[in-house]
MOPAC internal coordinates of N, CA, C and O (Angstrom, degrees):
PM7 1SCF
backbone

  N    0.0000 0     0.00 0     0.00 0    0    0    0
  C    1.4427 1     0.00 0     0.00 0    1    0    0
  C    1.5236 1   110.28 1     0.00 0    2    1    0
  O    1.2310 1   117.08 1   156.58 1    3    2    1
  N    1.3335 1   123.16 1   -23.42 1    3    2    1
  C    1.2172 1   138.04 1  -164.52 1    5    3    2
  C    2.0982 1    96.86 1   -72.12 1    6    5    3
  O    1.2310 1   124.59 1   130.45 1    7    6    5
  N    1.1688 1   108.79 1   -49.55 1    7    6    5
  C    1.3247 1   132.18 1  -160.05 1    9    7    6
  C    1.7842 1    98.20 1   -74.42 1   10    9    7
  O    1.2310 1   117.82 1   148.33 1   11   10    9
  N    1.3868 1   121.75 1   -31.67 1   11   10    9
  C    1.2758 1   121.18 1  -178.78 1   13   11   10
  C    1.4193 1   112.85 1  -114.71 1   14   13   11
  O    1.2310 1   122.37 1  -160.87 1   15   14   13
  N    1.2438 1   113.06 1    19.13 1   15   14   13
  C    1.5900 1   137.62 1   159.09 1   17   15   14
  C    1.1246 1   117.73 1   -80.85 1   18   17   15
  O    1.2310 1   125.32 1   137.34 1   19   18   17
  N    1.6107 1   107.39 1   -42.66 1   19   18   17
  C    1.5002 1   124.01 1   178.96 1   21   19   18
  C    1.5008 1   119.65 1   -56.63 1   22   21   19
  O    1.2310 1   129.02 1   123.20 1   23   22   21
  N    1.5937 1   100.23 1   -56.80 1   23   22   21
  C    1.3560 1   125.43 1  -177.58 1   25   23   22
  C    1.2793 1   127.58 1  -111.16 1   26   25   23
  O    1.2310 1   128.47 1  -105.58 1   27   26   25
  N    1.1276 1   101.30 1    74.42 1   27   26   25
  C    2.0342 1   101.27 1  -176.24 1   29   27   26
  C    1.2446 1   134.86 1   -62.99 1   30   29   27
  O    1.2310 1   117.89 1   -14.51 1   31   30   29
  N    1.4733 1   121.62 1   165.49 1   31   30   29
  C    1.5476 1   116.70 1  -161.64 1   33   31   30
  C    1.4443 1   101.82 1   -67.43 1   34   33   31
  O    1.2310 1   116.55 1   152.94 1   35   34   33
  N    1.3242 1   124.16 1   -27.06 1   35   34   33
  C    1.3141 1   135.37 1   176.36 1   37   35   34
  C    2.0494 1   106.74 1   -43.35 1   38   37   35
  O    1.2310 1   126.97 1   104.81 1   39   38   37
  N    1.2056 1   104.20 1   -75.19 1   39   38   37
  C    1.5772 1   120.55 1  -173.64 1   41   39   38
  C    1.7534 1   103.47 1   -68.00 1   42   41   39
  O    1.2310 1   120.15 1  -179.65 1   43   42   41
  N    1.2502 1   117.33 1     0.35 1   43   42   41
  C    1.7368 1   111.36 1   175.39 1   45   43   42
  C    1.6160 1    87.74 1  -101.57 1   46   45   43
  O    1.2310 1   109.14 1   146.61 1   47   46   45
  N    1.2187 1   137.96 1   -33.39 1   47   46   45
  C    1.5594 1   136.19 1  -161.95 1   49   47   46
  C    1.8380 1   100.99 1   -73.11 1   50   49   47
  O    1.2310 1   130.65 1   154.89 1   51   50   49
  N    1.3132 1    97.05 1   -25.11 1   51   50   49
  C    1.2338 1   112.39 1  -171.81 1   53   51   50
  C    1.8034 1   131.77 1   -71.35 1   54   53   51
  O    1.2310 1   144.25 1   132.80 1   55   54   53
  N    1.4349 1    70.47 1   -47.20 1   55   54   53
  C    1.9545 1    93.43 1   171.54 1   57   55   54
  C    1.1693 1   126.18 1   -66.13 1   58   57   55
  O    1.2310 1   132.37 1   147.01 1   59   58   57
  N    1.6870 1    93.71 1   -32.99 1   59   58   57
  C    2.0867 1   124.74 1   172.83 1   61   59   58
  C    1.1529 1    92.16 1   -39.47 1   62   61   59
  O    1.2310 1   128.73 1   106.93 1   63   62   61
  N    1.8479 1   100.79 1   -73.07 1   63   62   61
  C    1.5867 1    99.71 1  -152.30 1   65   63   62
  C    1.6446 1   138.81 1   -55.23 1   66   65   63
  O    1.2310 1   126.59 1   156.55 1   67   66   65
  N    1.3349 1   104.94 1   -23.45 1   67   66   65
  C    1.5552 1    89.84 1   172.32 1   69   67   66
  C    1.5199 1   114.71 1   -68.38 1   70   69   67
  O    1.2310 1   120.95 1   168.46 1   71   70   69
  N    1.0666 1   115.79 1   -11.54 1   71   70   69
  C    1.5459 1    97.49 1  -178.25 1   73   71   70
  C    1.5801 1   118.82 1   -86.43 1   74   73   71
  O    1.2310 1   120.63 1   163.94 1   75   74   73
  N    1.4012 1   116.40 1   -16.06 1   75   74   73
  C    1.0863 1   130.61 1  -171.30 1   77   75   74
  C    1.9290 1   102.10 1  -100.16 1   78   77   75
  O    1.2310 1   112.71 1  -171.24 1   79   78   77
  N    0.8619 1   131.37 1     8.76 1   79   78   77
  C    1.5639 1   156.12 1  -168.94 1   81   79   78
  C    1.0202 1   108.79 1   -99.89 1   82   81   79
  O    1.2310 1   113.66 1   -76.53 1   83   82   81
  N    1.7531 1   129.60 1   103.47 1   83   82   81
  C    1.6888 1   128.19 1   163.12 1   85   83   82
  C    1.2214 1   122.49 1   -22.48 1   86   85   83
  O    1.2310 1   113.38 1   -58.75 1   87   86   85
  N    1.0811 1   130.12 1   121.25 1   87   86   85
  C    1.3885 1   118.78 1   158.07 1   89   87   86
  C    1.7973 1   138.02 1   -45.16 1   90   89   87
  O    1.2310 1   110.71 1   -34.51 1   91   90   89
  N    0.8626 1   135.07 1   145.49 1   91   90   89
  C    1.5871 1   109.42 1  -178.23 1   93   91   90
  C    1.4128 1   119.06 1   -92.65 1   94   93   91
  O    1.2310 1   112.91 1   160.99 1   95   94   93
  N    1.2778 1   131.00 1   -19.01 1   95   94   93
  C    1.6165 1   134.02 1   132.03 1   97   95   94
  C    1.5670 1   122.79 1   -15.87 1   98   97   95
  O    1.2310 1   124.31 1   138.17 1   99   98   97
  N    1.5762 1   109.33 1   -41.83 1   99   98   97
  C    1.5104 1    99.55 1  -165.63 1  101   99   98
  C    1.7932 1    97.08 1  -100.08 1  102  101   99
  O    1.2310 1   114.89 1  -177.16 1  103  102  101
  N    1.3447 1   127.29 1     2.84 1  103  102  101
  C    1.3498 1   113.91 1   156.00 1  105  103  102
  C    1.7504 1   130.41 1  -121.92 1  106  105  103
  O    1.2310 1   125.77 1   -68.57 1  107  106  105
  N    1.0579 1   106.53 1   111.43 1  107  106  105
  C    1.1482 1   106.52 1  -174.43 1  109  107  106
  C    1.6641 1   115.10 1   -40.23 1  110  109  107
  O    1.2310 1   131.30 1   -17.48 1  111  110  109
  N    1.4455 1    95.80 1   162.52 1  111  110  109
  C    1.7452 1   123.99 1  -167.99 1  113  111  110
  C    1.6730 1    77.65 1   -63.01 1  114  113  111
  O    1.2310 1   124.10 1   -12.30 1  115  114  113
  N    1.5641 1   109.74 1   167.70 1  115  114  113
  C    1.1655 1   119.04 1   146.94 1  117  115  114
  C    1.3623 1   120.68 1   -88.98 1  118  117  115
  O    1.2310 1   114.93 1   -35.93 1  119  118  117
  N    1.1321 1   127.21 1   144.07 1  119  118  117
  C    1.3678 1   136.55 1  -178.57 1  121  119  118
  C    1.9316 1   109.34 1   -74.64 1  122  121  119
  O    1.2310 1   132.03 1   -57.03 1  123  122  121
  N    1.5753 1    94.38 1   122.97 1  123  122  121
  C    1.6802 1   110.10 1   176.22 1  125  123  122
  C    1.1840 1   101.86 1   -55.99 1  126  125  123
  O    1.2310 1   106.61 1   -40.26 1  127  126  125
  N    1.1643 1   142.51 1   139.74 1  127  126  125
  C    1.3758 1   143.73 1   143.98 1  129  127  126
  C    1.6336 1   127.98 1   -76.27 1  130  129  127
  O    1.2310 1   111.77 1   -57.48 1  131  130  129
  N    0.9165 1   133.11 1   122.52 1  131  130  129
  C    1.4839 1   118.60 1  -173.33 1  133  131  130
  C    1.4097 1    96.37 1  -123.84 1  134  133  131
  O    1.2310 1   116.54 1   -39.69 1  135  134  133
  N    1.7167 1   124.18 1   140.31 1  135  134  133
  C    1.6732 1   111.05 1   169.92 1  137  135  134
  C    1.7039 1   114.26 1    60.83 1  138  137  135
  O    1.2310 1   127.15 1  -161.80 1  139  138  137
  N    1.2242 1   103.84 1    18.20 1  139  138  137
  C    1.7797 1    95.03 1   169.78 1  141  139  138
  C    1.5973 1   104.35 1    76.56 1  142  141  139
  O    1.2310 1   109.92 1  -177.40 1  143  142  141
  N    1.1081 1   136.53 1     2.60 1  143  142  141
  C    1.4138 1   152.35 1  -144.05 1  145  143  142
  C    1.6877 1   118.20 1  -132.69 1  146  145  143
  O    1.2310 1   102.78 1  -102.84 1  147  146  145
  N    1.0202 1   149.18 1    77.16 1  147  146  145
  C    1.1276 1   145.91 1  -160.18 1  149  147  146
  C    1.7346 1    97.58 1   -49.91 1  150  149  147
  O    1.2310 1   121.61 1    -8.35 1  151  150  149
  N    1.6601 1   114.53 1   171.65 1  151  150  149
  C    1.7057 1    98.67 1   167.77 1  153  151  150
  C    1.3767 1    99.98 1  -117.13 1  154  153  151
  O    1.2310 1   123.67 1   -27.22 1  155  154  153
  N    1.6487 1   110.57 1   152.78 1  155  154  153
  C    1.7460 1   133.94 1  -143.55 1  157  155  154
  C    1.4377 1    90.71 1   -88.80 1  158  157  155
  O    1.2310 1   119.68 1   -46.95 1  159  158  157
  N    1.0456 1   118.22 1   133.05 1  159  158  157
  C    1.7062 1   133.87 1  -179.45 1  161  159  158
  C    1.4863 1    89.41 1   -77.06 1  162  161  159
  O    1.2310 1   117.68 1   -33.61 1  163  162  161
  N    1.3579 1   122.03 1   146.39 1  163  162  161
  C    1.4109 1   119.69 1   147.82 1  165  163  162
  C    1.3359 1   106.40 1   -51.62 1  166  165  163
  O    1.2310 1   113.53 1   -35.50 1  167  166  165
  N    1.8204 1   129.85 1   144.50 1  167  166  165
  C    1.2473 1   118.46 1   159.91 1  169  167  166
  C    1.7101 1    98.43 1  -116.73 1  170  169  167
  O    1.2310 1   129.69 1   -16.60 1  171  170  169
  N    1.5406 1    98.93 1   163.40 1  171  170  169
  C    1.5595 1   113.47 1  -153.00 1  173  171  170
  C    2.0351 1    81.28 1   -97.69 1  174  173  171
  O    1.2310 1   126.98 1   -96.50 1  175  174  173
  N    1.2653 1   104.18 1    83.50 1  175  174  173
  C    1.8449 1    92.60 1   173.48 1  177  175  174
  C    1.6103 1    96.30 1  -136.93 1  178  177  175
  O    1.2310 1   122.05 1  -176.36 1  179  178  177
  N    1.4658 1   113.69 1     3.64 1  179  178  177
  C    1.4930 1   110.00 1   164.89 1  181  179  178
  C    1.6218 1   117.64 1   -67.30 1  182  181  179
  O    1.2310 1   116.73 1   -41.67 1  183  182  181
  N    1.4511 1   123.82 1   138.33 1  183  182  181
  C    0.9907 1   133.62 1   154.59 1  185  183  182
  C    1.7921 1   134.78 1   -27.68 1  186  185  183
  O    1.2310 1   113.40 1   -53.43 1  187  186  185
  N    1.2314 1   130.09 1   126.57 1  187  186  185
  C    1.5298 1   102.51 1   173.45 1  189  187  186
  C    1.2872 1   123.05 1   -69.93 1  190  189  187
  O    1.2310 1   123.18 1   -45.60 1  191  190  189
  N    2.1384 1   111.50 1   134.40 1  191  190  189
  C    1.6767 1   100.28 1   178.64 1  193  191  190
  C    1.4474 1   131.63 1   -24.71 1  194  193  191
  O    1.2310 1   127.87 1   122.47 1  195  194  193
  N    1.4443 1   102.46 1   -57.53 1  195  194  193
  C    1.6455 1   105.63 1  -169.73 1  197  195  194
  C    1.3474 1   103.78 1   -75.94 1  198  197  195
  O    1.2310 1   121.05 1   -28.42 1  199  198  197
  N    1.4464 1   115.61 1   151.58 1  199  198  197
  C    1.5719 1   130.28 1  -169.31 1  201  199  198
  C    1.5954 1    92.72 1   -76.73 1  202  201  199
  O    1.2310 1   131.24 1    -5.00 1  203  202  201
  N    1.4765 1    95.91 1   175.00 1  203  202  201
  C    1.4241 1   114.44 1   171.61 1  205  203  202
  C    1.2945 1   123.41 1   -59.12 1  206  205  203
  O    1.2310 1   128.38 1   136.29 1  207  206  205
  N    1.9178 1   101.46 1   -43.71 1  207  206  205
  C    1.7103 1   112.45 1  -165.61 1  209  207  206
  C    1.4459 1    94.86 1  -135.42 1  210  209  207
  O    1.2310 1   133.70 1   -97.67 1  211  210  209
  N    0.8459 1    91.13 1    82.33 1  211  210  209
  C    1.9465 1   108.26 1   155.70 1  213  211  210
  C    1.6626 1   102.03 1   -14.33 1  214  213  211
  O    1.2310 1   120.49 1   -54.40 1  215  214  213
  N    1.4181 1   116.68 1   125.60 1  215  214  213
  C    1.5233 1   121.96 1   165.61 1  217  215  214
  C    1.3202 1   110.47 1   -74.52 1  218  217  215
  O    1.2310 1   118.96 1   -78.33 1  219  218  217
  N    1.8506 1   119.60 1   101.67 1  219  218  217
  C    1.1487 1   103.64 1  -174.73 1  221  219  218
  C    1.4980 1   125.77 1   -88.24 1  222  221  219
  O    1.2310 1   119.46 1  -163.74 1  223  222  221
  N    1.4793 1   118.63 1    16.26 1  223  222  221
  C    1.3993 1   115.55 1   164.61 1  225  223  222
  C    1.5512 1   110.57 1   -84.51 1  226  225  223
  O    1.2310 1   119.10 1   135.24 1  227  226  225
  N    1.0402 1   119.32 1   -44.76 1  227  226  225
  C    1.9667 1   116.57 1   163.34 1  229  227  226
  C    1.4885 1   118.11 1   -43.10 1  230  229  227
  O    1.2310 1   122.25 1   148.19 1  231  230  229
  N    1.6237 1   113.30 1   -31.81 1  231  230  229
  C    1.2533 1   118.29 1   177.74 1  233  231  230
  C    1.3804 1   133.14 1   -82.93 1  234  233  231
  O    1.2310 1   131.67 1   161.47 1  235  234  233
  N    1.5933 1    95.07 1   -18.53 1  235  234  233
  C    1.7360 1   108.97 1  -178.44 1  237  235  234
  C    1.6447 1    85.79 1   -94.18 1  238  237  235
  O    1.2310 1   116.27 1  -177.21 1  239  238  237
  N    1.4249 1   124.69 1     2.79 1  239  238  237
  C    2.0311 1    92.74 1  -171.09 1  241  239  238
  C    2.1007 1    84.83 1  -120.04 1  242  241  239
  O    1.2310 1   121.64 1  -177.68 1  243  242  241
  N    0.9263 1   114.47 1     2.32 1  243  242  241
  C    1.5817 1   110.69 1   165.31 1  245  243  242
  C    1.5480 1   103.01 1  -115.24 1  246  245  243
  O    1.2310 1   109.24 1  -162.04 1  247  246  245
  N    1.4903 1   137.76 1    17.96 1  247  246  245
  C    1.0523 1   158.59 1   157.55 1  249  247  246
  C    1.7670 1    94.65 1   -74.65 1  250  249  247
  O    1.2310 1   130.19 1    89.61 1  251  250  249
  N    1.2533 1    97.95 1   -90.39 1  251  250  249
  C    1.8208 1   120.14 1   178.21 1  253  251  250
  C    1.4896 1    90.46 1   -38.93 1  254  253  251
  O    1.2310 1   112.43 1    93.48 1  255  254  253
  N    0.6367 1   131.89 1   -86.52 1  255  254  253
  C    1.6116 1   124.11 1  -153.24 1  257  255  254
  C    1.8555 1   106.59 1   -62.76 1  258  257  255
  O    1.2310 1   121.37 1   153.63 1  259  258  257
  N    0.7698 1   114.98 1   -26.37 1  259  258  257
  C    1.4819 1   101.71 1  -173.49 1  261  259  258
  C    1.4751 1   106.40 1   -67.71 1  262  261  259
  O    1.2310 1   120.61 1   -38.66 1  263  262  261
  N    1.5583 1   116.44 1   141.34 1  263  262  261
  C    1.3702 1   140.51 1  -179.65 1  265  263  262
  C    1.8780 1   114.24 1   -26.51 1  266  265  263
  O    1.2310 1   143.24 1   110.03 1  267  266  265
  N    1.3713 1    72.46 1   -69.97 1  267  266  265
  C    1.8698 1   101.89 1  -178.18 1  269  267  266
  C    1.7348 1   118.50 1  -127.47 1  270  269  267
  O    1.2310 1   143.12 1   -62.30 1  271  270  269
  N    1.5217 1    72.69 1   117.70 1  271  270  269
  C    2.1031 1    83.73 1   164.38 1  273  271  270
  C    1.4054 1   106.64 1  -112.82 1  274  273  271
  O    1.2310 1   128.36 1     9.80 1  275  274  273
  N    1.5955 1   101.50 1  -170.20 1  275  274  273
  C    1.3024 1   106.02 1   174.02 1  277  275  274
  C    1.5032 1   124.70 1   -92.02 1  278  277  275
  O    1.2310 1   112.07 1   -32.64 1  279  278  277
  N    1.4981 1   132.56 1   147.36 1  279  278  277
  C    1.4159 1   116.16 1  -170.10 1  281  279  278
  C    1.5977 1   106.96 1   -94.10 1  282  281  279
  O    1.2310 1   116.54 1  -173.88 1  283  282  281
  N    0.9174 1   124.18 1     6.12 1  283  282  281
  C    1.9369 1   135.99 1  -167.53 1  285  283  282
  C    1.7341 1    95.98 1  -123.33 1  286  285  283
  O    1.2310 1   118.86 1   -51.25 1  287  286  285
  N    1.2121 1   119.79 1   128.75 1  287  286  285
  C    1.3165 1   125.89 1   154.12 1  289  287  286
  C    1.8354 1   118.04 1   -48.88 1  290  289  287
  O    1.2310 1   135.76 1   121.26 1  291  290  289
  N    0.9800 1    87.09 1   -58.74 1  291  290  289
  C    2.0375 1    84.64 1   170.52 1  293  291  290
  C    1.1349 1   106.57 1   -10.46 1  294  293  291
  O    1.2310 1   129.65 1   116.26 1  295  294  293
  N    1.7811 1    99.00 1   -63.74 1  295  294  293
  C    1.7607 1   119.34 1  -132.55 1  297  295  294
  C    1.7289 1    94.14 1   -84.75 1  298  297  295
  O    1.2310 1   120.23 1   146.97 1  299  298  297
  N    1.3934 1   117.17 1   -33.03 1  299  298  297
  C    1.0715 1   118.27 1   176.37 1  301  299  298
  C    1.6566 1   134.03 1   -98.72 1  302  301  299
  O    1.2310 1   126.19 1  -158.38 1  303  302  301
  N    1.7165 1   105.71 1    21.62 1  303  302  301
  C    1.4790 1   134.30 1   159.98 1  305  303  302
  C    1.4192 1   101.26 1   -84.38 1  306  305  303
  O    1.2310 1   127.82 1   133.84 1  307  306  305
  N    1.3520 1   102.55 1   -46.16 1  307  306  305
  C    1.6889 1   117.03 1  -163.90 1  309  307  306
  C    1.7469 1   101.09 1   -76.05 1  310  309  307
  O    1.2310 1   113.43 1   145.55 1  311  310  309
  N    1.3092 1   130.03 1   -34.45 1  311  310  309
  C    1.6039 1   131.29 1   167.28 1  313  311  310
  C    1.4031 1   116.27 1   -60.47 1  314  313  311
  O    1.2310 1   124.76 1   134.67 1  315  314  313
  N    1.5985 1   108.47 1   -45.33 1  315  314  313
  C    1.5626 1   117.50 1  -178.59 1  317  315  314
  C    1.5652 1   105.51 1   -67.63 1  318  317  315
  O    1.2310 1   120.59 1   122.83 1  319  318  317
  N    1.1734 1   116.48 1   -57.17 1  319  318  317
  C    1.7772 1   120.74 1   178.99 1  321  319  318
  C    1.4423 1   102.32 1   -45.63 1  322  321  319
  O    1.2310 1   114.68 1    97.66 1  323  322  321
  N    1.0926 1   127.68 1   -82.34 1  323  322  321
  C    1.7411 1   135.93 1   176.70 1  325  323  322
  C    1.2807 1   128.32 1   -51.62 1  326  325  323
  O    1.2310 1   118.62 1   141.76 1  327  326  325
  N    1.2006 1   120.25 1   -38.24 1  327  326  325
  C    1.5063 1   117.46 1  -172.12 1  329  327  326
  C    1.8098 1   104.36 1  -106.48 1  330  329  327
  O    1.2310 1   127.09 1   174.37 1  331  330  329
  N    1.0501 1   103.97 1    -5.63 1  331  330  329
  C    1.4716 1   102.27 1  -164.60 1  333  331  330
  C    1.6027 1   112.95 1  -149.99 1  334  333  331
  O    1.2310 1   120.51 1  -158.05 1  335  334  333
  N    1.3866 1   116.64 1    21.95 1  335  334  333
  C    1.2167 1   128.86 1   170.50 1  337  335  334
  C    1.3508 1   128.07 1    53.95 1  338  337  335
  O    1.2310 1   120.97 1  -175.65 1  339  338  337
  N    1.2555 1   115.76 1     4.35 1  339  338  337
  C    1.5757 1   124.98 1  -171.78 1  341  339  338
  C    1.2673 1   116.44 1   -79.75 1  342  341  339
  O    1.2310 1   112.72 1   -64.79 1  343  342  341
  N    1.2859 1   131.36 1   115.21 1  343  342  341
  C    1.8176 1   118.38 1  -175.21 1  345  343  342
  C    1.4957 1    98.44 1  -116.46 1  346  345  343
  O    1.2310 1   111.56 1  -169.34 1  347  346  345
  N    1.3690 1   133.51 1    10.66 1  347  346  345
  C    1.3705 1   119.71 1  -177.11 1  349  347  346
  C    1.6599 1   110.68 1  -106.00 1  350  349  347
  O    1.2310 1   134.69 1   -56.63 1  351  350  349
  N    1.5917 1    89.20 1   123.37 1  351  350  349
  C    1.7229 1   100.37 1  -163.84 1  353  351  350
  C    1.9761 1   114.32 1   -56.17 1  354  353  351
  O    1.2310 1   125.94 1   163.42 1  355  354  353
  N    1.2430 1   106.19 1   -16.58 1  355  354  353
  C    1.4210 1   125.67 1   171.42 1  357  355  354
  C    1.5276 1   120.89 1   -75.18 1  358  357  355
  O    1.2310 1   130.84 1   135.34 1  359  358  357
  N    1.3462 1    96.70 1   -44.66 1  359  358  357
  C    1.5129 1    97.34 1   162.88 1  361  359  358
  C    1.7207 1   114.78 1   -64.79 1  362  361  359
  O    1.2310 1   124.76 1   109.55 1  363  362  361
  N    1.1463 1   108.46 1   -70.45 1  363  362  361
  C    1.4357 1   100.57 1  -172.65 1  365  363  362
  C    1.6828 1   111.29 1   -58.23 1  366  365  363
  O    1.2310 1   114.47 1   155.82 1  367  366  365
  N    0.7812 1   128.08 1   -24.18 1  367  366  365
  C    1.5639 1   133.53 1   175.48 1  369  367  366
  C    1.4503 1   109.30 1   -63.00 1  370  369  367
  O    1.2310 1   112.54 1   157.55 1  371  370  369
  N    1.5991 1   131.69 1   -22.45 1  371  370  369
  C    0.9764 1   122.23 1   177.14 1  373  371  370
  C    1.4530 1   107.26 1  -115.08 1  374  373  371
  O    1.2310 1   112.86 1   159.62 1  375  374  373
  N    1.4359 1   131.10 1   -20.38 1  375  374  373
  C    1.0429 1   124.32 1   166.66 1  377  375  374
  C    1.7098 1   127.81 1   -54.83 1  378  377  375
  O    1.2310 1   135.34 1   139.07 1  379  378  377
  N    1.8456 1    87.93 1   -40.93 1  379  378  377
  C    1.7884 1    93.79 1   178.72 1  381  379  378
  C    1.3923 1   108.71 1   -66.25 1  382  381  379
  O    1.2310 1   116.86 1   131.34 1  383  382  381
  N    1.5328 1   123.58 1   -48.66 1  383  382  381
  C    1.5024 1   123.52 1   142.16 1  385  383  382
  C    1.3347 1   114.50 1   -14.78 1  386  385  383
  O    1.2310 1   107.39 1    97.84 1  387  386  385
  N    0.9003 1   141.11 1   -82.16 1  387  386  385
  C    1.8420 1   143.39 1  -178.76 1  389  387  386
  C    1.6346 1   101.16 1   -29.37 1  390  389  387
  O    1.2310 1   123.80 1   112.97 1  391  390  389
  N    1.4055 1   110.31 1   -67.03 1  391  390  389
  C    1.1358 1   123.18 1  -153.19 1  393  391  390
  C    1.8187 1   108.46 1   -74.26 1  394  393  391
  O    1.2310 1   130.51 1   159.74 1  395  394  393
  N    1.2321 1    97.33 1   -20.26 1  395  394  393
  C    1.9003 1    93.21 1   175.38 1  397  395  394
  C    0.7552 1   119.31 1   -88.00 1  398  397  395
  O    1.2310 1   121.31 1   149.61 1  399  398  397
  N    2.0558 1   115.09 1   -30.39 1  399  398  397
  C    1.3656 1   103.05 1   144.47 1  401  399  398
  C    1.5882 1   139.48 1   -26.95 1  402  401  399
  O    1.2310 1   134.81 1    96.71 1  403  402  401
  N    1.2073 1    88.96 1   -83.29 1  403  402  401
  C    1.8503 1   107.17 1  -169.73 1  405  403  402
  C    1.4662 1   108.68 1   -95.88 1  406  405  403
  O    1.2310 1   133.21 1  -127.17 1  407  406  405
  N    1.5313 1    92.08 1    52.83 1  407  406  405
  C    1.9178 1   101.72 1   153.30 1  409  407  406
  C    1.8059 1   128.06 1   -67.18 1  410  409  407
  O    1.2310 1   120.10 1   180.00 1  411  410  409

């Protein structure tokens, strides 16, 4: 009796509860109101900056001018795909063409 004198049913109900307690992460803030007016979320319905189809005459003349390319086609499928958005094997096939030309 001594041992549950110590610790009452009160202070065990207690310890429960945080675990059984929402987190405050999983509910959003309430929204401030200003002017009767909630405030407008940006919505994500803009377009991405870069176009669909890369202009590839702008690309073969900042191609030419840049410092360093790659000396392996691989390496420079793998620059055009990633750095420069191009996935059409025709495009880059004639661009690297361009460029071994007019080194």
């Amino acid at each position: 009796s001594g041992i549950n004198a110590e610790y009452g049913e009160e202070e065990s109900e207690e310890e429960a509860t945080p675990v059984t307690k929402k987190r405050k992460t999983e509910a959003p803030a309430p929204v401030p109101v200003k002017n009767g007016k909630p405030p407008q979320t940006p919505k994500q319905t803009k377009k991405p900056q870069t176009p669909a189809k890369p202009n590839l005459n702008e690309l073969k003349k900042k191609l030419l001018a840049s410092p360093s390319l790659p000396k392996k086609y691989e390496k420079f499928v793998n620059l055009m795909k990633n750095a420069h958005k191009v996935s059409d094997e025709k495009e880059i096939k004639t661009t690297w063409e361009f460029l071994q030309k007019n080194k």
